[in-house]
C-alpha positions in Angstrom: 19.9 -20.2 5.5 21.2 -22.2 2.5 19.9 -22.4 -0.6 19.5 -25.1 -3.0 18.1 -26.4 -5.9 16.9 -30.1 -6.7 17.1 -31.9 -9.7 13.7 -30.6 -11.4 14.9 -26.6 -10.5 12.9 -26.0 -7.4 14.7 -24.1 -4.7 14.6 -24.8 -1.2 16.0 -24.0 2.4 18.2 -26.9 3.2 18.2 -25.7 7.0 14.4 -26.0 6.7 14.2 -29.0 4.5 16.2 -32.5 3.9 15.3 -32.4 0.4 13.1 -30.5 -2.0 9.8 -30.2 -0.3 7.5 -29.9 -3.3 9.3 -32.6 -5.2 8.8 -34.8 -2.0 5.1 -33.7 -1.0 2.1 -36.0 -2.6 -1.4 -34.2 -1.5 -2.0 -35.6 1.8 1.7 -35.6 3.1 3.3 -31.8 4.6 6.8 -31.1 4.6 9.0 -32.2 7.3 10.9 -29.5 9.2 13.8 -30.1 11.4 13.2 -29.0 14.8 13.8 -26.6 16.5 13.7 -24.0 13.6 12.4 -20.3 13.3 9.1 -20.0 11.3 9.9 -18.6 8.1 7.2 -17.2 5.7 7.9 -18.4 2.4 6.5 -17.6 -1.1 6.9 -19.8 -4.3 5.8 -18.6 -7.3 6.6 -20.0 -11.2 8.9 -18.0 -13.6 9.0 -18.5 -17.1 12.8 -18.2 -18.0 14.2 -17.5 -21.7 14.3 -21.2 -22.7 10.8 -20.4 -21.9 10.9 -23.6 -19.7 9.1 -23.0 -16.3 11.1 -23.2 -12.7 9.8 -22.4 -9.5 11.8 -19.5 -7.8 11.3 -19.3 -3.2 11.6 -16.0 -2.2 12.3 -16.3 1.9 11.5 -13.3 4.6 12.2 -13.6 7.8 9.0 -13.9 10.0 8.3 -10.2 11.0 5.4 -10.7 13.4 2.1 -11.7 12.4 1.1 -11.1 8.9 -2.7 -10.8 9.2 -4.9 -8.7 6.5 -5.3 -4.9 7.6 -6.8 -3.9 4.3 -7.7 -4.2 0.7 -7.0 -2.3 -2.1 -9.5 -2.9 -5.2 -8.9 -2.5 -8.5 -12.1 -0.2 -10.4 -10.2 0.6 -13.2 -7.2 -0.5 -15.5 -6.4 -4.5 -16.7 -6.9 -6.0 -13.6 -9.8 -4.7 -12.7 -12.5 -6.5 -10.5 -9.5 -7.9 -8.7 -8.4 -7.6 -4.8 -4.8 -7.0 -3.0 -4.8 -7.9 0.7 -2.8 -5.3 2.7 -0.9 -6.2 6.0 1.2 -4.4 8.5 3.8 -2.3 7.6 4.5 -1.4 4.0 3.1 -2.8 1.7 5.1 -1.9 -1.7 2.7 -1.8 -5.1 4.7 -2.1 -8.2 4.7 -4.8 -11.4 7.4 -7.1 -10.2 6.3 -10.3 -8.2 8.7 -9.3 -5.7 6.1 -6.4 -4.6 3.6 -7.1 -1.8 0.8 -5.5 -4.4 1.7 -7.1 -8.2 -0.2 -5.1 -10.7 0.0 -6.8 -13.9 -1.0 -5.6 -17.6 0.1 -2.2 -16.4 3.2 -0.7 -18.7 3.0 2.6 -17.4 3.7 1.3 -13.5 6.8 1.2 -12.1 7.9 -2.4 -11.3 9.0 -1.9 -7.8 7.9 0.3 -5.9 5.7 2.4 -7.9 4.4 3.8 -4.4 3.8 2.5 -0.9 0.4 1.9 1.5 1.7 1.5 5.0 -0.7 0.7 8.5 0.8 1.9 11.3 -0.1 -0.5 13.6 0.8 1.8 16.7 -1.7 4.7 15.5 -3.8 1.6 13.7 -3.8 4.2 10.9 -2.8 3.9 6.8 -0.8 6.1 4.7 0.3 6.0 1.1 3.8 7.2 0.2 4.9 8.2 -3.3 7.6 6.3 -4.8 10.8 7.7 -6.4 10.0 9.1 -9.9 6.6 8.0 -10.1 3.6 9.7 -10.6 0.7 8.8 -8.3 -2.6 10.3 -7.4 -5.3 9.9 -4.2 -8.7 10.9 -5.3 -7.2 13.1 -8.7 -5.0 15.2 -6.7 -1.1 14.9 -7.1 0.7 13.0 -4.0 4.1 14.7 -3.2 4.1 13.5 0.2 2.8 10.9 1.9 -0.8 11.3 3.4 -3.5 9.4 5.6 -5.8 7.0 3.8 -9.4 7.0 4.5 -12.0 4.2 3.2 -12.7 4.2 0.1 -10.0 6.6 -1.4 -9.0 6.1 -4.9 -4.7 5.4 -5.9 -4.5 6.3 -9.2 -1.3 4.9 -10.8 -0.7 4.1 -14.6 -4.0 3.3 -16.1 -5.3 1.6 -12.8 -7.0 2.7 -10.1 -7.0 1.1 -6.9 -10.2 1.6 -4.5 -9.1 1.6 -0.6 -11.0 -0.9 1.7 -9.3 -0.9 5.4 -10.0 -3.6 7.7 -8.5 -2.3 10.6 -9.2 1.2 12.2 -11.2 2.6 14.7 -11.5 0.7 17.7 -10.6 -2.5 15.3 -7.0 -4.0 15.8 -5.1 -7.1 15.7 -3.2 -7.9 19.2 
């Protein structure tokens, strides 16, 4: 994979792309990709920088199986509250940064990456939440040291927000 940026500052995967697919793209056309090429899961999001001029930033992953929902988490409390995170397999990091899989915004007192963790075990189609490192987090008021098994509708307290678990999977519900 090679990075690079066009003329207007987006930033592409050259291997992926001949030239800057969202400069390229009108609303009925899709990006070309050069075949044959791994499928890559790719998130674009817009960054303000300090010439407070906008750019948009790719972040790339490597495609780790199928990314279908598992869960939600729902925020009752705190400023984003009313909204939804989707959960998927594996970890699912909760923090303020946009590089975290859950972005909690409006939040000071949450740690921007990695504030603490919910993870489905696909295997045991279970969920746990894991405390981060120097954070304080709490499942239904009670300090979490360690990790522990989520259950529906347990409550993530971190910073001023709380988060409401919803899990999709569970049971005799699973994803193939």
């Amino acid at each position: 994979m090679s990075l690079k940026m066009c003329d207007k500052g987006h930033h592409y995967d050259d291997s992926l792309f001949a030239s800057c697919p969202v400069c390229a793209v009108s609303v009925n056309e899709t990006p070309q990709v050069n075949p044959p090429v791994k499928v890559k899961r790719i998130t674009i999001s817009r960054k303000q920088t300090e010439d407070a001029e906008e750019k948009t930033i790719a972040y790339h992953s490597e495609f780790k199986g199928n990314n279908y929902v598992t869960g939600w988490l729902i925020c009752s409390e705190g400023a984003e509250k009313g909204r939804d995170y989707r959960l998927h397999y594996g970890f699912n990091r909760i923090g303020t940064s946009g590089l975290m899989d859950v972005c909690i915004n409006g939040d000071r007192k949450i740690a921007d990456r990695s504030h603490c963790s919910v993870v489905y075990d696909s295997k045991g189609n279970e969920f746990f939440v894991s405390p981060g490192k120097g954070t304080i987090t709490y499942v239904n008021g009670e300090l979490l040291k360690k990790s522990r098994e989520l259950h529906q509708g347990d409550k993530i307290e971190i910073g001023e927000t709380t988060l409401e678990f919803i899990p999709y999977c569970g049971g005799d519900k699973k994803w193939d």
